[in-house]
N, C-alpha and C positions, 0 to 999 in steps of 0.2 A: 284163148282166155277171154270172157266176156268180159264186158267194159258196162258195169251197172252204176246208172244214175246215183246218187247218195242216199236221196228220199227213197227211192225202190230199196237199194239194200237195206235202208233202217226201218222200213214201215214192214218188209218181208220176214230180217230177224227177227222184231220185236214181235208179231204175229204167231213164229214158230216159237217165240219161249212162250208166250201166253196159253199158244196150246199145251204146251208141255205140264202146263200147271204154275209159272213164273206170274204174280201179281204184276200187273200194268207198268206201275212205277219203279218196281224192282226188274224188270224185261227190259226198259228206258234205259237203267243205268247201266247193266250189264253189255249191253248193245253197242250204247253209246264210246266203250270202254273200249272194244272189242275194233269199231267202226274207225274210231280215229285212229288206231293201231293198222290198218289197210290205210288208210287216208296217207297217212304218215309215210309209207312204201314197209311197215314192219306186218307181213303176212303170216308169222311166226303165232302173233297174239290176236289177232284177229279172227275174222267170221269162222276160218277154218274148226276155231274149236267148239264151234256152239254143236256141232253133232254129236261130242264129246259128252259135251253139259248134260245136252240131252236125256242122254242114256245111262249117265248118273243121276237124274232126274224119275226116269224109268223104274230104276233099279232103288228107288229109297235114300239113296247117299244123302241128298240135299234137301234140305228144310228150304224150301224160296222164298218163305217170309220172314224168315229168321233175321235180328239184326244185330243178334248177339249181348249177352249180358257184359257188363261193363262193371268194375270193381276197381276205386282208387287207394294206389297201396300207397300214396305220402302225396304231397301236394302238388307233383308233375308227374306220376308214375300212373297209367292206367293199362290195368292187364284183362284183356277181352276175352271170352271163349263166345266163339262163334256160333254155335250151336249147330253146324256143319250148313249156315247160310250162306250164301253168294258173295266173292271174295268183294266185289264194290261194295255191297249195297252193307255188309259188317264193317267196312274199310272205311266209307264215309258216316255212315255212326260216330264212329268212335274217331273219328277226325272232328267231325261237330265238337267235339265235347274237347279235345286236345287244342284246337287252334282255340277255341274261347278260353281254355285254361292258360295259355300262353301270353295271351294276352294282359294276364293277369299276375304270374307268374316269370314269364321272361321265357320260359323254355317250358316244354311240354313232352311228354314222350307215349304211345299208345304201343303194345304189344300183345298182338293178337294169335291164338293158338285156334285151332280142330274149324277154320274159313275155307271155301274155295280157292281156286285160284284166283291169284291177286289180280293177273294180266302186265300189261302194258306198267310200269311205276310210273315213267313220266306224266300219265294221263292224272293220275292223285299231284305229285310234284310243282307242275304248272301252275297250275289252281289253285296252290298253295300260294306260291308266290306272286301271281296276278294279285293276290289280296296284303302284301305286303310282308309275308313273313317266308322266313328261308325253311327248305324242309331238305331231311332226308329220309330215304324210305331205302329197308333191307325186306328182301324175300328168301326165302330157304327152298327148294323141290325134292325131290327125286334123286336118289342119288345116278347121276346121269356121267360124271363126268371122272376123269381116272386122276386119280396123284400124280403129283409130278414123277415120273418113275415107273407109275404103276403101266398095267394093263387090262386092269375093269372098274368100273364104276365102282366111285364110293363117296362121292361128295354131289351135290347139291348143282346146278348153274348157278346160284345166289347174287342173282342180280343185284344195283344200288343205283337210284337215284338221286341227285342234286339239282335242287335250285334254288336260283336265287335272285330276288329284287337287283335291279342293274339300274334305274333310272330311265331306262329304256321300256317303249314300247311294251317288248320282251321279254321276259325276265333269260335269264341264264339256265337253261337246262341240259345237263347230261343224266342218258341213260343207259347203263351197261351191264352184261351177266361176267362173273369171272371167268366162262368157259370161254372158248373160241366163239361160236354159236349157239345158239335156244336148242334143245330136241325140237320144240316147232319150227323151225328154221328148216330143221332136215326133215321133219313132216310137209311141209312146205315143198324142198325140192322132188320128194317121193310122188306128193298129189301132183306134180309135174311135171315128172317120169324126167327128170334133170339128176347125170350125177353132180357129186359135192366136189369140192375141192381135195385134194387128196390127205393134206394136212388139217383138217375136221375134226375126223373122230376113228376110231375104230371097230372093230367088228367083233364079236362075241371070243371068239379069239384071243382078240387082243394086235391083230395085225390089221397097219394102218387101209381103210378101203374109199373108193369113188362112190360104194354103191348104199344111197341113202334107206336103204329096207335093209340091209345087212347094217347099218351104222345104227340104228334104231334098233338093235339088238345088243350091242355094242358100249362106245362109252365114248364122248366126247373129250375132246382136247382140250387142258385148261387154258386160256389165253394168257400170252405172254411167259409160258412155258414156267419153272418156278415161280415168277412174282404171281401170276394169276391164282396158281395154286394155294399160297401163301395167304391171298384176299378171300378166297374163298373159302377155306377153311377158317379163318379168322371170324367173315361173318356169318359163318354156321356156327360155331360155338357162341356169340354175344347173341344170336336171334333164339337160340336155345334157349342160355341160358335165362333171357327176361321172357321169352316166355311161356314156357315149357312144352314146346314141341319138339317133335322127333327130331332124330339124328338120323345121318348117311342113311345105309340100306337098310332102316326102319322106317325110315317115309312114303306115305301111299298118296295116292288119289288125286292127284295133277292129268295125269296120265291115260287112267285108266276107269273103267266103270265097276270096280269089283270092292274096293277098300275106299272107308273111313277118308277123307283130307285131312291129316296130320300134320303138313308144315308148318311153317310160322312165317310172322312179319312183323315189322318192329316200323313206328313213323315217330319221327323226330321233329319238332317245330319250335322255332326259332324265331320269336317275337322282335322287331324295332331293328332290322339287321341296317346298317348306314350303309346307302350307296354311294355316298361322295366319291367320284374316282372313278368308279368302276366300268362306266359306259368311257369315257374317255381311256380306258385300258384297252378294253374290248375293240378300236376301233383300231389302238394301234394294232394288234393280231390282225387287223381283216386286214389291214396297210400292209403289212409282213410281205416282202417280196416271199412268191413262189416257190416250190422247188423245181428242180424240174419233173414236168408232169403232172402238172398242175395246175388251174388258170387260177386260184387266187386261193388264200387262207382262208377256209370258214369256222367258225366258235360252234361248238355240239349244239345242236338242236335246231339250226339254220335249216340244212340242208329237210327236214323232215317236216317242215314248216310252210317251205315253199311246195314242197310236194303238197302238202294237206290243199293247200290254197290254189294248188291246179286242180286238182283230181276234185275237190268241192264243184267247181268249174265242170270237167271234162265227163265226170264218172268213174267210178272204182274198179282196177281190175281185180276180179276172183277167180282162182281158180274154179273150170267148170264143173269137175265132181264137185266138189264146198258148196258150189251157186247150186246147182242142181238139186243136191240135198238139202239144201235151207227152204226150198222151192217146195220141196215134196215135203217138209216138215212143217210148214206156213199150212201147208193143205188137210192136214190132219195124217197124217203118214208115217208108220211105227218108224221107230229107234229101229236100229240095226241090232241091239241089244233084245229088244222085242221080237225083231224077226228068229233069233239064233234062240231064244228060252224057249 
């Protein structure tokens, strides 16, 4: 796996969406989005999918300049339609407009329909809260992952992010899907001919498998076995219903380069949140003796931090099909979608 400088892999992405037909400053943020998702060691949301974008890009799917209309239904309620533009560059829109309304209001909420995919939540989350207000953000996808019970896909990974102002440096960020793993996760193991764990996902079947191209046909595992399931369908139906995207196996275009983007996402912002306390909490957990197998407690979003701040340092690893392909797309070199029409 090659080990790419930061500036090479951002100046290279940002070059193959430009070609692609991505405006400058909408190539930036998508990039950007995608970059610190590898930075981070999460190779799931990262470079890996810009081959993807691409070829929805090919294929008409995406408006690149879109940044979606914006429509307020009461005086913290803003419901987007994307206009099937790029899940940041509609996502920070209509963040603009939600965190100054917050500001104003105490609480703000934006819910976005017919966007890209959103990516990485933390990368929106943080940035929220570096500016002093607490956010939550819900995604919807694919129905990728099985009921608790079941044995094929019918709900969403529907990730959720939190963070929040600590008084620290830092703010407090957790980011997690309800399933075990992302489908990029196991895209990720597949471009690295790695099997998965065998408690993952399973296979079109329905019988549990190691092998992530047969799991990629399949259905992933809720995490946490009923409670995951529970969370997940929970915010599949709230991201639904504020704002009006698809359900289970009605949702397209995360995935693939053929259908419309249909899911949704909902961001919540949370004006003047008091941190008194809350760093002096945070330190008794890091204090927290061990268990065993352990060398110390760490609070979410540590561990993904430090990594960012080596790998800034050191360079990125990508896998080599992904590098190679950004490489020959940087260069003017068809979509895979182009080559097969």
């Amino acid at each position: 796996m090659p080990i790419v400088a930061e500036s090479e892999a951002r100046q290279t992405a940002e070059r193959a969406l430009v070609r692609a037909g991505v405006p400058a400053e909408n190539a930036r943020l998508q990039v950007d989005l995608w970059l610190d998702a590898d930075l981070r060691g999460v190779p799931s949301h990262g470079l890996l999918r810009l081959d993807r974008l691409a070829e929805r890009l090919a294929a008409g799917l995406i408006d690149p300049k879109a940044t979606g209309t914006q429509e307020w239904r009461g005086s913290s309620y803003l419901l987007v339609d994307g206009e099937n533009g790029l899940g940041p560059v509609v996502a920070n829109a209509a963040l603009d407009a939600v965190t100054a309304r917050a500001r104003e209001t105490g609480i703000a909420l934006a819910a976005i329909r017919n966007s890209q995919h959103l990516g990485m939540l933390a990368w929106y989350t943080e940035r929220i809260a570096r500016d002093g207000q607490a956010a939550i953000v819900l995604s919807t996808s694919e129905a990728l992952v099985h009921p608790w019970g079941g044995r094929h896909a019918m709900l969403g990974t529907n990730p959720i992010s939190i963070a929040v102002p600590t008084g620290e440096a830092d703010p407090f960020v957790m980011d997690t899907a309800t399933s075990r793993v992302s489908m990029g996760e196991i895209h990720d193991y597949a471009n690295r001919g790695e099997a998965i764990p065998p408690d993952w996902a399973l296979d079109a079947r329905g019988d549990p498998t190691t092998d992530p191209q047969a799991a990629k046909a399949g259905a992933i595992a809720p995490f946490g076995d009923a409670k995951g399931y529970a969370l997940g369908l929970a915010f599949e139906l709230l991201v639904s219903a504020l704002s009006g995207a698809a359900l289970g196996t009605d949702v397209h275009g995360t995935l693939d380069a053929v259908h419309p983007c249909n899911k949704g996402d909902v961001f919540i912002v949370i004006d003047g949140p008091k941190t008194a306390g809350l760093s002096a909490y945070l330190e008794l957990i890091r204090a927290a003796v061990p268990a065993s197998g352990f060398d110390r407690v760490l609070v979410p979003g540590e561990r993904g931090r430090a990594k960012r701040a080596e790998r800034m340092a050191s360079g990125v690893p990508i896998a080599d099909a992904v590098w190679q392909r950004i490489q020959h797309l940087a260069q003017g070199a068809p979509t895979a979608e182009q080559v097969t029409s």
